[in-house]
C-alpha positions, 0 to 999 in steps of 0.5 A: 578530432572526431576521437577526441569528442568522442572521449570527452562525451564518454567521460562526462557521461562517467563523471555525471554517472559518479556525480549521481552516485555521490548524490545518492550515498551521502543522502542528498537523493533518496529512493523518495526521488521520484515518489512512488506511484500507484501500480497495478498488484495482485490481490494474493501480493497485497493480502500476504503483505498483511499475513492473510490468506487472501481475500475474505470468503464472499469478496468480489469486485476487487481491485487491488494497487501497491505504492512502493518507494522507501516505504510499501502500501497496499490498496485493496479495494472490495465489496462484500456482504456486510455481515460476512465483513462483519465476521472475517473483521472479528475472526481477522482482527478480534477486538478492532471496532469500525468507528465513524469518528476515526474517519475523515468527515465525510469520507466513508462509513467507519473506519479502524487503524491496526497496528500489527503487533508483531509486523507481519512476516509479509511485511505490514507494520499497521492496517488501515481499513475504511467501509463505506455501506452501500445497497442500504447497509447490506453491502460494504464496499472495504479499502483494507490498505496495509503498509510498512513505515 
């Protein structure tokens, strides 16, 4: 009797485990289940993504995490002196202006979107970069968040 409890347990754990992959080839589960969360990344990882070779000249403090599911983004978050910002902006993405008005009300000092055109050999397809200036203006504090879609 113990013999026979013990098949029927292991088929059923068989069929669920082929269930499940049924599920997931006709696309009822999708590598969204679960979403992604916020892990921990290295700086190095993320930068690369976006093709660059790593943080600007004169960063620090820099924090950095990946979300990876069916797509990956990078959040990497860094203080820098406002005019070196200013010059790795210019010399990184020529002709990227910061504007306010493509932030969300409130949120940070200025922001840009740049689509990677070509994507990046990383990864990135677009970059999303907020500033906010801290120490009157002097500082910015960057979140620079590449990502693929």
């Amino acid at each position: 009797m113990k013999q026979t409890w013990a098949l029927v347990v292991v088929w059923a754990a068989v069929l669920a485990g082929t269930g499940w992959l049924a599920w997931k080839a006709v696309g009822v589960l999708t590598d969204d289940d679960p979403p992604g969360a916020r892990e921990p990344a290295s700086c190095a990882e993320a930068m690369h993504f976006a093709d660059r070779p790593g943080l600007p000249s004169g960063a620090h403090d820099a924090t950095c995490e990946a979300t990876r599911s069916r797509d990956t983004s990078y959040d990497v978050e860094f203080r820098i002196d406002r005019a070196d910002f200013d010059t790795w902006l210019t010399a990184t993405y020529p002709g990227t202006a910061l504007s306010p008005d493509s932030c969300r009300p409130g949120t940070v000092g200025a922001c840009a979107h740049v689509e990677l055109k070509p994507p990046a050999i990383g990864g990135a397809t677009a970059v999303d970069i907020t500033v906010r200036y801290e120490a009157g203006g002097k500082t910015a504090l960057v979140h620079f968040q590449p990502f693929d879609v």
